[in-house]
N, C-alpha and C positions, 0 to 999 in steps of 0.2 A: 504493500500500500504506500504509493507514495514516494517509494523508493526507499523508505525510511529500513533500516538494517536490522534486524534482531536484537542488537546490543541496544538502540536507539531507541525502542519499543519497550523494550524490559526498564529500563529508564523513564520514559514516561508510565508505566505502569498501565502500559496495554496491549501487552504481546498475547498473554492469553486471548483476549478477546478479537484484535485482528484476526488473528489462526483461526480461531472458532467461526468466524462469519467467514471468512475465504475458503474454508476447509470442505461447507456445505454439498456443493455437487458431488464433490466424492465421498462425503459421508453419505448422501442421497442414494448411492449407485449402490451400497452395500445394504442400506434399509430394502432398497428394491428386488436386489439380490434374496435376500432373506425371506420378502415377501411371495417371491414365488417358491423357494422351496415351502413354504407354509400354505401354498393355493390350496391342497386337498384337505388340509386338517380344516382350514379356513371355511371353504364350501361344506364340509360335513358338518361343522359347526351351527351354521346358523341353518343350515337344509333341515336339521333334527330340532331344531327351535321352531320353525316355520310348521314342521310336519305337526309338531306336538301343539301348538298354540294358533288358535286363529286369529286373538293379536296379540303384539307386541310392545311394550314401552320400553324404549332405547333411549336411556340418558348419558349424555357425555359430559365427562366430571373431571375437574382438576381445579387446581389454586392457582388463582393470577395468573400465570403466560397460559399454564396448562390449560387454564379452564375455557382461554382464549379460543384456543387451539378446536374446542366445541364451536363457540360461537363463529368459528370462521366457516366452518365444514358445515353446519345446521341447515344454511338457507337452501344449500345445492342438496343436500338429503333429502330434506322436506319434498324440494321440486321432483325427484325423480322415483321416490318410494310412495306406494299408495297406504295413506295415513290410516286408512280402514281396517289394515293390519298390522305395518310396522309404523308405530309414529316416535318420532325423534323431536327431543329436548336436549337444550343444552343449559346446565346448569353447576353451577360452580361445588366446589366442596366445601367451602364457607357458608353456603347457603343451605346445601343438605344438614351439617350439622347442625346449623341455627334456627331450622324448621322443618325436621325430617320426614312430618304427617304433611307435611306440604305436596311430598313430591313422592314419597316411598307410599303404596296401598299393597296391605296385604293380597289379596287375590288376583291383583293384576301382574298376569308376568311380564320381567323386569330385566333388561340386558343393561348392565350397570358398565359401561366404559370408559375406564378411565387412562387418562393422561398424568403421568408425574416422570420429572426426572430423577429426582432419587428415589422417589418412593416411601420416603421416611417424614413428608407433612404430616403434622397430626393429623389435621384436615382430613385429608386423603385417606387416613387408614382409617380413623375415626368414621367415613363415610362407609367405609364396606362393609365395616362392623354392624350400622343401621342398617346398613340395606340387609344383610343374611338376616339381623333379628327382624325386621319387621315385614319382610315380602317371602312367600311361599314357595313362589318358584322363581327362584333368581340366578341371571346369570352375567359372568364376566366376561369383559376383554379386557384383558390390564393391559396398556401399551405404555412401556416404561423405557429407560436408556440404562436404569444401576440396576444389574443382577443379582445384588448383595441388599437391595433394597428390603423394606419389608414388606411391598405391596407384592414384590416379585416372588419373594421366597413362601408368603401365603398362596400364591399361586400355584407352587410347585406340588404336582399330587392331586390337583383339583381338577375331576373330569369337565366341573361346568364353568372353570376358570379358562377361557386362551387365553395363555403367556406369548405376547408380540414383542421378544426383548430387541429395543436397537443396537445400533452397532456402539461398539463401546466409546468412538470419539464421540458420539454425540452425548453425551455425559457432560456437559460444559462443566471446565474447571472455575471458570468464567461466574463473575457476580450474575451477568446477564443469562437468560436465556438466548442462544442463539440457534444453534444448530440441534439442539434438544428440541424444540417448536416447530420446527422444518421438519426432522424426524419424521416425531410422533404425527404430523398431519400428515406427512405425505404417504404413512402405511397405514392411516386410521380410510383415508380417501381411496385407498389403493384398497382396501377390505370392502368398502360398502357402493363402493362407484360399481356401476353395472355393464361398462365399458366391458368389452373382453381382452383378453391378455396381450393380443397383438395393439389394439388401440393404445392402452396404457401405457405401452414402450414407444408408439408413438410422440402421443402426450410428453412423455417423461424426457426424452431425447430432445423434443422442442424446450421446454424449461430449462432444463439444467445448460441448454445455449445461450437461453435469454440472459439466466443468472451469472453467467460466466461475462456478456457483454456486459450486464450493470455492475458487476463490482469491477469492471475495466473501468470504469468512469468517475474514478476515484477523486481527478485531479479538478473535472469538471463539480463536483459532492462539493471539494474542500472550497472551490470558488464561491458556490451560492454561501456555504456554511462561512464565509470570510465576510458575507453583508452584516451588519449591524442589525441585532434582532434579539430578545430574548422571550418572546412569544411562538411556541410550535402549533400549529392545529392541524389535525390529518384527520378530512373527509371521504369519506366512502358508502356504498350503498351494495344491498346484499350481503355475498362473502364478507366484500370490503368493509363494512361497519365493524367487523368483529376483528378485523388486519386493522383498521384506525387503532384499537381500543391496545390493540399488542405496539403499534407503530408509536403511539404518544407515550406508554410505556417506556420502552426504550432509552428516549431521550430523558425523560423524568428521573428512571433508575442511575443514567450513565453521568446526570450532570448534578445527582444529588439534590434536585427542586430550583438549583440556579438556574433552568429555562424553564417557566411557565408552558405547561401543554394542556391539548385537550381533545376528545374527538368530537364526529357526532357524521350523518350523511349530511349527503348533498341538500333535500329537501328541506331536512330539519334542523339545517346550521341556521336559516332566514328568524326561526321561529327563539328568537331572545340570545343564540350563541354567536351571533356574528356579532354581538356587542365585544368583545374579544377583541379582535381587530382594533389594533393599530398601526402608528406607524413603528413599529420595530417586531411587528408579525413576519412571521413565514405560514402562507398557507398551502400543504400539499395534497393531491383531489388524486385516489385511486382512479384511474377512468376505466367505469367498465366495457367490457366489447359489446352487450347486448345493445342492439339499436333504440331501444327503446327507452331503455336504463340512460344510454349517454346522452339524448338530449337532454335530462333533469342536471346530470355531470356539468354539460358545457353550458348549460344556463347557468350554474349557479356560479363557473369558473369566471365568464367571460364579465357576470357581476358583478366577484369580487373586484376582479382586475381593473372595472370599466369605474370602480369607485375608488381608485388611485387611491388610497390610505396604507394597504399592506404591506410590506417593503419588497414582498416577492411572493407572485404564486407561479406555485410548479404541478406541473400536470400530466403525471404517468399513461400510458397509453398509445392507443394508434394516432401518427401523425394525422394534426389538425391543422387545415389552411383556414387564413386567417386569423390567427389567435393571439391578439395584437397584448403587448405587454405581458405576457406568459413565459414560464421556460417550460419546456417541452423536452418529457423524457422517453420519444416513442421507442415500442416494442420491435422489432424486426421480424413480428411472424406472419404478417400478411392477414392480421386479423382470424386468423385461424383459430387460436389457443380460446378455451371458453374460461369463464372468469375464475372461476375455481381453481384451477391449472397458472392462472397469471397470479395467484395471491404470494407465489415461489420466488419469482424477480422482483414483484413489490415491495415484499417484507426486510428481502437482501440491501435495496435501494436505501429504505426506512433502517435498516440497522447499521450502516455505513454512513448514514447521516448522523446517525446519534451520535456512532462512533467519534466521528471524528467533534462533531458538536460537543461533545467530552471535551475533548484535546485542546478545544478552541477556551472552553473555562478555565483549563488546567487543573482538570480533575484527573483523578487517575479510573478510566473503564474497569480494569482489573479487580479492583476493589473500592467503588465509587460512594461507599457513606464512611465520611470520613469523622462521623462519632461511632459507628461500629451498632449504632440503633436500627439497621436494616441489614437481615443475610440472607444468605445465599439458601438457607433452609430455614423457613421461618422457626422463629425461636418466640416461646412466652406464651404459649397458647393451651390453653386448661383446656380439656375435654373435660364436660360436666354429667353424670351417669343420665340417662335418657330409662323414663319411665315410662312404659305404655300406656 
């Protein structure tokens, strides 16, 4: 990145975390690798769910990035599974704990999937615990990167558990999530997308080119990230809502609350959140490929832009003519990739902004709370006994 050396980086206190977002495509090739040797377990799996149940409740669960990593995947599930049988929620593991009759019902069968990278949140484990005591017929995916976890190792031995363990870089040594988030989506999307296996290799081949050109554009990243701003806002609609929510993240975690963030979509930035907006804002717009989705995108871009206050908006996507006062981060795929598939080079985009957006505070990425009052596995957190 940058050019900047090893020794240069470990100095600044962001070798880990470069590595971990550049390392992605080829942590990617091995989660996919994995996921096919798992294609038969995978298809028996949910074939004996479907046979034994005529519906389904599929929750996806994790803490913070994890739980993201639901909300990104949700809308594209929704769209292409019929809710009659298998319906899909995404919902965090903070939230099951905090109100487990909310979401857990005994007689309803219940595929409980979860996302963690250690596997060791209270949260997390705490959440599986509710769900075996209070649902009948329940079952798992734990999709995890530590095999030493605890969510992993209660896995091992459990017919109604799939164990999806990633490859072991994806384990970020890193404060941030990075390549743990990529991951875990890209085999949770690879499990329930109904593409078949040649499409998938398709799909997968086109991404991991896209993400290989966006982290090439380091030097163009470090230009915008050299304007004067300490306001982030990352807009998006659909998938993208849930990549804002990980994308402002990011920069939040990396620069310790020194740059102000926030998300929200396109539509519903108009409705009290574009009060935000100033002049030392950066605003950046997921654009989606559906035709229909991206008029609401460039309406609300070509807004911002046209009310000259922001210091910059940047707008991910297929080139747009005409897009006066914009920087423009187009995709190279011919509009082909569907929006699910594009959240791989956005997210890469968004974490290389932070990144370096870190480096711009003189923060350290590597270990960015510099009171030691935020980590890498959350700490402080009571599990309270839960009565039925």
């Amino acid at each position: 990145m940058l050019n900047y050396s090893k020794e240069e980086l470990l100095q600044l206190g962001a070798e880990i975390t470069t590595r971990e977002i550049y390392q992605q495509p080829d942590v990617w090739k091995e989660a996919f690798a994995a996921y096919k040797d798992h294609v038969p377990a995978i298809a028996q799996f949910l074939a004996e769910i479907a046979e034994k149940h005529s519906y389904i409740k599929v929750i996806l669960t994790g803490a913070g990035t994890s739980a993201y990593v639901g909300d990104t995947l949700l809308p594209y599930f929704t769209s292409i599974y019929d809710e009659r049988q298998w319906n899909f929620s995404s919902v965090a593991t903070t939230d099951l704990v905090a109100g487990p009759l909310n979401h857990f019902q005994k007689e309803v069968p219940t595929v409980l999937v979860s996302f963690a990278r250690s596997g060791n949140s209270p949260e997390s484990v705490a959440a599986v615990d509710l769900a075996k005591d209070l649902v009948d017929e329940l079952y798992q995916i734990t999709i995890t990167c530590a095999a030493d976890g605890k969510l992993a190792q209660q896995a091992q031995g459990d017919d109604r558990n799939l164990l999806l363990l990633q490859p072991s870089r994806s384990n970020d040594a890193g404060f941030a999530m990075t390549s743990s988030f990529t991951s875990m989506m890209l085999t949770a999307l690879l499990v329930f997308d109904k593409a078949n296996l040649e499409e998938k290799e398709e799909k997968f081949a086109t991404l991991s080119r896209l993400t290989e050109e966006v982290l090439g554009k380091d030097q163009e990243v470090q230009d915008l990230v050299g304007l004067d701003f300490d306001r982030v806002i990352y807009l998006g609609a659909g998938s993208f809502f849930g990549l804002a929510h990980e994308a402002q993240l990011k920069i939040l975690e990396l620069t310790a609350g020194q740059v102000a963030t926030m998300y929200e979509s396109p539509v519903g930035f108009r409705h009290g959140p574009k009060s935000l907006i100033n002049d030392n804002t950066v605003v950046l717009v997921f654009g989606s490929n559906n035709d229909y989705t991206r008029q609401y995108d460039l309406d609300l871009v070509k807004e911002v832009a046209g009310d000259k206050i922001a210091r910059k908006v940047i707008y991910l996507g297929e080139k747009v003519e005409e897009l006066d006062d914009v920087h423009q981060v187009p995709l190279g795929c011919g509009g082909v990739l569907s929006d699910i598939y594009r959240v791989f080079p956005y997210i890469a985009y968004a974490q290389l902004f932070a990144l370096l957006t870190s480096l711009k505070v003189e923060n350290k990425p590597d270990t960015p709370s510099p009171t030691g009052t935020v980590n890498r596995v959350v700490q402080g957190v009571i599990i309270h006994e839960f009565s039925k």
